[in-house]
N, C-alpha and C positions, 0 to 999 in steps of 0.2 A: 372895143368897148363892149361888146356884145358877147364875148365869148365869156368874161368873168362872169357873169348873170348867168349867163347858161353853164356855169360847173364845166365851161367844157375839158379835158386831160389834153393838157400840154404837150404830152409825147405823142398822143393823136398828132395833134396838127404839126409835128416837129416829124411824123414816118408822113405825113400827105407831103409835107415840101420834101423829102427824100426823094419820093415815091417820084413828084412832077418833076424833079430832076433827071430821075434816072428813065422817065419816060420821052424826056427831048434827048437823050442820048442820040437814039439809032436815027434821027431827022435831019441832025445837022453836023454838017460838017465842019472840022476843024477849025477854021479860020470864020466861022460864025457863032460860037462860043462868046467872044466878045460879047457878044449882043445882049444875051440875056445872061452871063454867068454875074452879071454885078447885082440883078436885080435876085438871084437866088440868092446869095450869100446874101444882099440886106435882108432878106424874108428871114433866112436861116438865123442873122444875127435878133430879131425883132424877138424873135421866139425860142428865142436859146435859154436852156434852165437859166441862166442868170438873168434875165430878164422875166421870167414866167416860171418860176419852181414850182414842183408838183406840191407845194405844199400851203400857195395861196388858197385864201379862201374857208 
């Protein structure tokens, strides 16, 4: 709700969820991926151009 008011760029926060994925890499292992890989993808889904196109606004 807060991010449309603040102008913020969608591909900002679409390379930060990149970014916090590709930094739980080296922490966990294999068979712990479960755990949080559902909750990246819905983050990743929430904020996908089609939901959020650089062109709202």
């Amino acid at each position: 709700m807060l991010y449309p008011t603040l102008r913020v760029n969608w591909e900002l926060v679409r390379q930060m969820i990149n970014l916090l994925g590709k930094a739980f890499e080296p922490f966990i292992q294999p068979q712990q991926v479960q755990y949080y890989q559902a909750y990246y993808q819905v983050l990743w889904k929430m904020f996908s151009p089609e939901v959020f196109p650089e062109s709202i606004g």
